[in-house]
C-alpha positions in Angstrom: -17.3 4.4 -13.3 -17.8 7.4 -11.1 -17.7 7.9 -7.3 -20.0 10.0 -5.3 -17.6 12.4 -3.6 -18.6 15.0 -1.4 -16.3 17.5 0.6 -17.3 19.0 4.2 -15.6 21.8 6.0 -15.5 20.9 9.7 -14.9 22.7 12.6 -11.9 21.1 15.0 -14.2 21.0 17.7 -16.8 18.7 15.9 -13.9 16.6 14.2 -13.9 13.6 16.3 -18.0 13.4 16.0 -18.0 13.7 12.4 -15.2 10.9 12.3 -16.8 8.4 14.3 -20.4 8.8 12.6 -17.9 8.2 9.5 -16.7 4.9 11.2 -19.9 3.7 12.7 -21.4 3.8 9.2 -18.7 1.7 7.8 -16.1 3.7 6.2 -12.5 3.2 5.9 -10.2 6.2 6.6 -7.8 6.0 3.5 -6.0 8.7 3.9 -5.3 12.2 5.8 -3.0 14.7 4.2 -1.7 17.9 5.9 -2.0 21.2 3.5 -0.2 24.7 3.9 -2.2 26.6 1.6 -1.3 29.8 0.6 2.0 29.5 2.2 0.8 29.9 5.5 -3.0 28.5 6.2 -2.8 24.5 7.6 -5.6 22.8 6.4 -6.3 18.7 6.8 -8.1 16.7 5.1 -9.2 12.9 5.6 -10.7 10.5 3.1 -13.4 8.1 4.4 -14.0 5.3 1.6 -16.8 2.7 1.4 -18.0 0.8 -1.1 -20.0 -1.2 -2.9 -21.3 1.5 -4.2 -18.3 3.6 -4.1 -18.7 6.4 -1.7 -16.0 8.9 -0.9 -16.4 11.3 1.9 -13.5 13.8 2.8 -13.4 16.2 5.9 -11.6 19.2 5.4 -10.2 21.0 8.8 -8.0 24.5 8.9 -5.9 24.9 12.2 -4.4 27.7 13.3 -1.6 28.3 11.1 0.6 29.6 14.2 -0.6 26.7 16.5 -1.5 24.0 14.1 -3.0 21.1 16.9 -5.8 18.9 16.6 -8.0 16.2 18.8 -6.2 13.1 18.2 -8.4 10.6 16.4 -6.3 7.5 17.5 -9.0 6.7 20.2 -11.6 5.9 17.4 -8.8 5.0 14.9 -5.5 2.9 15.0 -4.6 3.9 11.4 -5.9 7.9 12.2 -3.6 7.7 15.0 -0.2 6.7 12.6 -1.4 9.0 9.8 -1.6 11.9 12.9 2.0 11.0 14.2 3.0 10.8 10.2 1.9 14.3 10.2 3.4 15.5 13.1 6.7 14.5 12.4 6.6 16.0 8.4 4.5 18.8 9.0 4.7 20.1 12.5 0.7 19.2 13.3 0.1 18.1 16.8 -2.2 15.7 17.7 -3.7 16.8 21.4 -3.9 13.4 23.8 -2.4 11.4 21.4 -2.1 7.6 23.5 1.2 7.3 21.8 2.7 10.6 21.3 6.5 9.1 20.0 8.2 9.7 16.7 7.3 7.7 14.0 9.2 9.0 10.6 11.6 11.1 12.9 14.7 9.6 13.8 16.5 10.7 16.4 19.5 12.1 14.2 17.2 14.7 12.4 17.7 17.7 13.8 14.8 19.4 16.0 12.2 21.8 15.2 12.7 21.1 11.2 9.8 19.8 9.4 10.3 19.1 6.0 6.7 19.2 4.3 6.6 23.0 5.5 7.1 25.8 2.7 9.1 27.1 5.3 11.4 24.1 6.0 14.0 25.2 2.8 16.7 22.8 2.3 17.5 19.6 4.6 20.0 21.0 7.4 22.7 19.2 8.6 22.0 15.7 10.8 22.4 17.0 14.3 24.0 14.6 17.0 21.7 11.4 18.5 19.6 12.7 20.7 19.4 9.5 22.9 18.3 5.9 22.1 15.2 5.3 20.4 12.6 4.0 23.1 12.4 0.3 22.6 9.3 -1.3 24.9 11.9 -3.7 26.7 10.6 -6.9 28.1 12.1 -8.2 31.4 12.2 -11.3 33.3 14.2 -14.5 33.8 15.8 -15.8 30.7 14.8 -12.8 28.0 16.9 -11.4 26.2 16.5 -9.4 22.9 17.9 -10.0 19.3 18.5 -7.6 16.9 18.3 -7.4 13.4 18.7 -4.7 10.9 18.3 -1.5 9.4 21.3 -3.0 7.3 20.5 -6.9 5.9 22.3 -9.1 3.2 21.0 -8.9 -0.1 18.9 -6.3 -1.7 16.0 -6.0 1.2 15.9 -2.1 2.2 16.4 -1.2 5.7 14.8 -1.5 8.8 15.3 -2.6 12.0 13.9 -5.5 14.0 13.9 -5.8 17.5 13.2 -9.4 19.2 12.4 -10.2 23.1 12.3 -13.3 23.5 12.8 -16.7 25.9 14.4 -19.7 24.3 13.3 -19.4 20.8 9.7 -18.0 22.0 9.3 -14.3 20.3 7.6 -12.6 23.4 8.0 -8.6 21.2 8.9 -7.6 18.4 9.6 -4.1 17.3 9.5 -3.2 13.7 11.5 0.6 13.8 11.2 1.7 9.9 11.4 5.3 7.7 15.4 4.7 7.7 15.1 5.8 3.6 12.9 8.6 4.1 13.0 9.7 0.4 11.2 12.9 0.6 8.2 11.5 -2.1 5.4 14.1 -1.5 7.7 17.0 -1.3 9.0 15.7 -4.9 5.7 15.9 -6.5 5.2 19.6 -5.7 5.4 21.9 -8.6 5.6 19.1 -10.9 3.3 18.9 -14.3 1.1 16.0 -14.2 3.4 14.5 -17.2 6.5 14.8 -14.6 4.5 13.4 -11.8 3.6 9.6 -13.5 7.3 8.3 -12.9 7.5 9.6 -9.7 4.4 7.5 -9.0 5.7 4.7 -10.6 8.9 4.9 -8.4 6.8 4.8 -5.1 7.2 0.7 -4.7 9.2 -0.3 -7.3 7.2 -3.5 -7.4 4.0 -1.6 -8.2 4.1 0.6 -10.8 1.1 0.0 -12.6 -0.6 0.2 -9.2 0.6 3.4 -8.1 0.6 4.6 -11.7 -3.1 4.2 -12.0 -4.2 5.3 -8.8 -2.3 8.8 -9.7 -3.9 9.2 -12.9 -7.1 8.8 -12.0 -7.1 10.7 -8.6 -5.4 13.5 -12.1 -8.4 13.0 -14.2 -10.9 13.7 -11.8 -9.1 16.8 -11.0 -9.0 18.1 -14.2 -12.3 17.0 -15.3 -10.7 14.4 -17.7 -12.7 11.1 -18.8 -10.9 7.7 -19.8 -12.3 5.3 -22.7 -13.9 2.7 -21.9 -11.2 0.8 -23.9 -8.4 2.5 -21.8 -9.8 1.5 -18.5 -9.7 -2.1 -19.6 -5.9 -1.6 -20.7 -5.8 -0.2 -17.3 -7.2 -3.4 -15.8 -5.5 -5.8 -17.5 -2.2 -4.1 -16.7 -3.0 -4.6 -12.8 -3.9 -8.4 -13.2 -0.2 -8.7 -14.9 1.5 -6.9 -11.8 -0.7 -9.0 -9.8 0.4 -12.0 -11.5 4.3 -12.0 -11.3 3.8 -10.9 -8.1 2.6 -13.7 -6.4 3.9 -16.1 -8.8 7.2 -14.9 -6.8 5.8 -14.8 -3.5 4.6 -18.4 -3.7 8.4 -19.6 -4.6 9.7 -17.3 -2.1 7.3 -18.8 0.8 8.0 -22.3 -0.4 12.4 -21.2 -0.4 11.8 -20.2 3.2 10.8 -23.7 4.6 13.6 -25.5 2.1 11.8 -26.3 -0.5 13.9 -25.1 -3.3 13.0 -27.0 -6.4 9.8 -25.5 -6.1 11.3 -21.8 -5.8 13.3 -22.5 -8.4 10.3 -23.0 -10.6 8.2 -20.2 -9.8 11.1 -17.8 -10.5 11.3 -19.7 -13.8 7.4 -19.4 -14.5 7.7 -15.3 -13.1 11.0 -14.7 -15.5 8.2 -15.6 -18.5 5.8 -12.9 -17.1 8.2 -10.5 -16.9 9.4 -11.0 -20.5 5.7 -10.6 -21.4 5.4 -7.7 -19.6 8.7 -6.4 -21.6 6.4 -7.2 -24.7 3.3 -5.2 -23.6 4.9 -2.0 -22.0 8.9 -2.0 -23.0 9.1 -2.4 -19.3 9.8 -5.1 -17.7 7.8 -4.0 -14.3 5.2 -2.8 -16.6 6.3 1.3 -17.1 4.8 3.2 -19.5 1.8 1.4 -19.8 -0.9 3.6 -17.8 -0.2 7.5 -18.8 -2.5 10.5 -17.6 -6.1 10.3 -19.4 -5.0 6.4 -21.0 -3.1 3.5 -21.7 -0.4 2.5 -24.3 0.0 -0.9 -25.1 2.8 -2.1 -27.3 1.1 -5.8 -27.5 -1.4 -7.9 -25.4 -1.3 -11.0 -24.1 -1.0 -14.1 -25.9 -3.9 -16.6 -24.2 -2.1 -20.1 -25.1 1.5 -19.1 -23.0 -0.9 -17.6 -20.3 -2.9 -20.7 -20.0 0.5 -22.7 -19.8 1.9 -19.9 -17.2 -1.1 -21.0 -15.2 -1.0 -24.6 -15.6 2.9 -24.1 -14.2 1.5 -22.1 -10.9 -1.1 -24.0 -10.1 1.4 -27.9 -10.4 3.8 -25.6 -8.1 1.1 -24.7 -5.3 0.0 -28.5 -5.5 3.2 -29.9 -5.1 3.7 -27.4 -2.6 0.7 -28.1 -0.4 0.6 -31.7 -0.6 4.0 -31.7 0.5 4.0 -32.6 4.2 7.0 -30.8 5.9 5.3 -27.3 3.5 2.3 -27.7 4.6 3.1 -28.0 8.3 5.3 -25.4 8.5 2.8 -23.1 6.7 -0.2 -24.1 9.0 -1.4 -22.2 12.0 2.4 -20.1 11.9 2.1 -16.1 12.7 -2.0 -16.0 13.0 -3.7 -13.2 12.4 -7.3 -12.7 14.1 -10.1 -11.5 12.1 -10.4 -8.7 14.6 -6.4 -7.8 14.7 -6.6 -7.5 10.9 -9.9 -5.4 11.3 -8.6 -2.9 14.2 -5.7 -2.2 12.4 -7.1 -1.7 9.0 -5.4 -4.2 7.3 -5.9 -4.3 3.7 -5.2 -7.0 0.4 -4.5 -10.5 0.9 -3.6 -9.9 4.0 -7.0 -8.6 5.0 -8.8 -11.5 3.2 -6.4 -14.5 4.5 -8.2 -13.2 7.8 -11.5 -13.5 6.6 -12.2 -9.9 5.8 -13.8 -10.4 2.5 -14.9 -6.8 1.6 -11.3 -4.9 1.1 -11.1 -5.4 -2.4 -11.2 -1.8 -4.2 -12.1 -3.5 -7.7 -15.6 -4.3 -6.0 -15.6 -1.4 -3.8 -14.0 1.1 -5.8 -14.2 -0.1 -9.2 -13.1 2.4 -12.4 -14.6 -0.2 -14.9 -17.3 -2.8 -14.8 -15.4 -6.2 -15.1 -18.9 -7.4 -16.6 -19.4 -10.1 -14.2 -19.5 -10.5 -10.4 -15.9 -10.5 -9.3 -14.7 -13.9 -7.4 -12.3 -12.4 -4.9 -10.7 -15.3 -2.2 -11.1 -15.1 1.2 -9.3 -17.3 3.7 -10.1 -16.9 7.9 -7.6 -18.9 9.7 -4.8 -15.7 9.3 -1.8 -18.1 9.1 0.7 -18.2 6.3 -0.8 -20.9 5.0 -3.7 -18.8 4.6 -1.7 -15.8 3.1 0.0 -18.7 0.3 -3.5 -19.8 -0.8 -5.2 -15.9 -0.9 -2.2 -15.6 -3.6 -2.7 -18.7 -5.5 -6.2 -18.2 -5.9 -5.7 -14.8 -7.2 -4.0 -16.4 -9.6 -6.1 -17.9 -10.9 -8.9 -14.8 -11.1 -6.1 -12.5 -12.6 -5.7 -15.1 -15.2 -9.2 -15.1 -16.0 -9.4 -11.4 -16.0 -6.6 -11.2 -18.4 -7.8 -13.8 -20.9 -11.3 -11.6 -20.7 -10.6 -8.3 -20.9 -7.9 -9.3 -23.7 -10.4 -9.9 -26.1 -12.1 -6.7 -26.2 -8.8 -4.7 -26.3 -6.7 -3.5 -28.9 -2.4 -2.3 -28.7 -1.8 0.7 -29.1 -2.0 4.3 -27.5 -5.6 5.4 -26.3 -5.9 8.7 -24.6 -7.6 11.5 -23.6 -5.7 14.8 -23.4 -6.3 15.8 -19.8 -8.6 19.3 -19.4 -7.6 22.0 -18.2 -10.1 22.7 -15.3 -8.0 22.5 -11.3 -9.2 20.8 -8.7 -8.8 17.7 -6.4 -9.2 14.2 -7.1 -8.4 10.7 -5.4 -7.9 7.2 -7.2 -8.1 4.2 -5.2 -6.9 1.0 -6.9 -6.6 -2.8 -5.7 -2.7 -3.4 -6.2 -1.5 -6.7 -5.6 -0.8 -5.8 -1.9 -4.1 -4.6 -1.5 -5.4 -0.8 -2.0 -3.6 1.9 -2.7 -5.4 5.6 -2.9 -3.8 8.5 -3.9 -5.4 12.3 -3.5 -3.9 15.3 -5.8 -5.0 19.2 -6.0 -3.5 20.4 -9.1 -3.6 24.3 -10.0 -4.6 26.3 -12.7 -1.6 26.5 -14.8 -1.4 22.5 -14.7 1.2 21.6 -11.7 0.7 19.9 -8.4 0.1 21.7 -5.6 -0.2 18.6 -3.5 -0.1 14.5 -4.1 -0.7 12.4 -1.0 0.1 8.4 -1.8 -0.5 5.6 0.4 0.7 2.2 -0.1 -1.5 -0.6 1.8 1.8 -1.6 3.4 1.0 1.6 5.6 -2.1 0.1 7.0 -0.2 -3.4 6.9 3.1 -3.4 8.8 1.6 -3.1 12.3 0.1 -6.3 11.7 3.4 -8.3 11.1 4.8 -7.6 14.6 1.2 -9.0 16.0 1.2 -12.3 14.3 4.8 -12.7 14.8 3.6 -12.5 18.8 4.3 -16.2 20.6 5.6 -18.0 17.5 9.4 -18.9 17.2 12.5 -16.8 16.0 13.1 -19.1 12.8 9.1 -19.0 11.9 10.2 -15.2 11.1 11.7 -15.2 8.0 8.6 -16.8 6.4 6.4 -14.8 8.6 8.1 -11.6 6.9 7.6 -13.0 3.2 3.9 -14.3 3.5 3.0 -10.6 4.6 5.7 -9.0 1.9 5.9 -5.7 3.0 6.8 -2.6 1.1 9.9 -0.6 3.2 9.8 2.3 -0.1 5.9 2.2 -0.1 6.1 2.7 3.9 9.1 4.9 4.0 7.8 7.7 1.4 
């Protein structure tokens, strides 16, 4: 299914005017991605999304390539205002009047004046000495006192740091500081083919790489003018149910772990070691690699529909017994809310989003690359809690189960695919992962390479949102707090 797209050169001037017609008319700023063309030029563009049907606007701006500044959108925009101090600190942009002008992927170790998404940058120069403390809000008065956690943890979490005010066990503040893994992703894709690219993609979050896959190769084909079978778009989809699917099967045992229910853990990661053996059978991969490839799918098997229908009967005993279970169920109600309008001023996306009754952030409605031949039943919660966030998951569930059983039956194994054309250009993807949307924008060149591949992951839009919720609850409600938002540090800290 194709998007309208259209592409606008704007003055700087009549930038913040453009962007706020954008937002008054409902669209969602998706991305902004900084451009040195040529070398030298600095051009910006941002993608405006909206949809049902899918629209996609994009506003491209060149600055002055020896004075690259701009108005700061963050006034109209709490997401246009991270993506501008994003840019800053990678590309050397400045955002005039920025409210919040501080690093945000700097540390304070990386040496000044180097920006590493310049052609000019060359190779990483030594770390330089601390410059000074990073500047941590701190909260005074009698009996506060601060706690903190992090970048290092136990186990195999990534790093990132967590600063906690509080009085008694009341959490007053908390400061998330992240980018401590700053892997250097979009600097990576340059000069790639569009072959090399798909497992850089798929390396973006580990834990999505059918997700980040897709969303690649499709902002590919509409570069290069490539069309997808129908049957290979409903591959495609099935793939993203299954990611979805042992996903959340985890993140329900995990949420149900964190308030001591173990048994029930125990059993999800038993129901979730069965998906990922599937998934071994359908890609070779047990995080589902290989399946989605530029202009197709290849699919070594599909689905069996009687061990999915028992996979499901598993989930859904586990959520019951979960949710019927007193001690659960209190623990998981009314803890870390999210308001409908927090979740909307920050541009929250996925099942974060809809626990908070924002039911239109669902990029298989909105953005849609296939028709799923039937209205799409997407769950909405509005209380915000975690107990909201566990049931958004398990009814997902349930519709990604559905969805796969479905779109099983007119699919067949095997490799279907289009070699890609030749034509260069720009295209974006925008795909409903299973923490929400992800959209992607490449410019390829004429001899086939990658000029330029912007990703963003919805944990981007999403960890603001955790520090918010976390506001006035208690120092052990974080841990659970943490999980039923299940964050991405790699898909943040490209």
């Amino acid at each position: 299914m194709r998007a309208t797209r259209t592409l606008h050169e704007v003055n700087v001037g009549e930038l913040p005017q453009r962007v706020s017609e954008l937002l008054d008319a409902g669209h969602r700023l998706a991305l902004v991605a900084a451009h040195h063309d040529d070398g030298r030029r600095v051009r910006v563009v941002h993608l405006f999304a909206s949809g049902p049907p899918d629209v996609r606007t994009e506003l491209h701006v060149h600055l002055d390539p020896d004075k690259p500044e701009a108005p700061s959108l963050a006034p109209l925009s709490f997401p246009a205002g991270r993506f501008e101090r994003e840019m800053r600190d990678l590309h050397g942009v400045v955002p005039l009047e920025h409210p919040l002008p501080r690093r945000l992927v700097r540390h304070y170790h990386w040496p000044k004046g180097w920006y590493p998404m310049r052609p000019d940058a060359g190779p990483p120069p030594p770390f330089a000495e601390q410059e000074g403390p990073y500047p941590f809000l701190e909260v005074e008065g009698d009996g506060v006192y601060e706690i903190p956690v992090g970048p290092v943890h136990a186990g195999l979490i990534e790093p990132g740091h967590f600063r906690f005010s509080v009085v008694g066990e009341t959490i007053l503040r908390l400061k998330a500081r992240l980018w401590f893994v700053h892997r250097g992703v979009e600097k990576l894709f340059e000069g790639r083919t569009t072959e090399t690219g798909l497992p850089l993609a798929e390396r973006i979050s580990g834990d999505t790489a059918v997700g980040h896959a897709l969303a690649y190769c499709l902002a590919v084909e509409e570069a290069t003018g490539t069309e997808v079978p129908a049957a290979a778009a409903r591959g495609r989809a099935l793939l993203l149910e299954l990611e979805r699917l042992h996903n959340h099967v985890a993140d329900l045992g995990m949420l149900c772990n964190d308030v001591g229910h173990g048994i029930l853990h125990a059993h999800a990661q038993r129901v979730r070691e069965r998906l990922l053996r599937l998934n071994a059978e359908i890609t070779g991969h047990r995080l589902l690699r290989g399946g989605v490839v530029p202009g197709g799918t290849v699919l070594r098997a599909l689905p069996d529909p009687a061990p999915l229908a028992a996979v499901g009967r598993d989930i859904r005993e586990i959520a019951g017994l979960a949710l019927n279970h007193s001690t659960v169920r209190d623990r998981f109600t009314g803890t870390a809310v999210l308001t409908p309008r927090a979740a909307r001023d920050l541009g929250c996306l996925g099942y974060v989003a809809r626990a908070s009754g924002l039911a239109g952030t669902d990029a298989r409605v909105a953005h849609p690359f296939l028709s799923y031949d039937a209205e799409l039943a997407v769950p909405v919660r509005d209380t915000g809690d975690v107990l909201a966030r566990f049931l958004v998951r398990a009814e997902e569930i349930d519709v990604s189960l559905a969805l796969i059983d479905h779109l099983a039956e007119d699919t067949a194994p095997g490799e279907i695919r289009t070699p890609l054309a030749g034509r260069s250009g720009s295209g974006t993807g925008i795909v409903e992962g299973w923490r929400g949307t992800i959209a992607t924008r490449v410019e390829t060149t004429a001899e086939g390479r990658l000029s330029r591949v912007k990703p963003v992951d919805p944990s981007f839009f999403n960890w603001p949102a955790l520090p918010l919720a976390l506001a006035d609850t208690i120092v052990p409600d974080f841990p659970l707090t943490n999980k039923s938002f299940n964050l991405s540090y790699a898909g943040n800290d490209l």
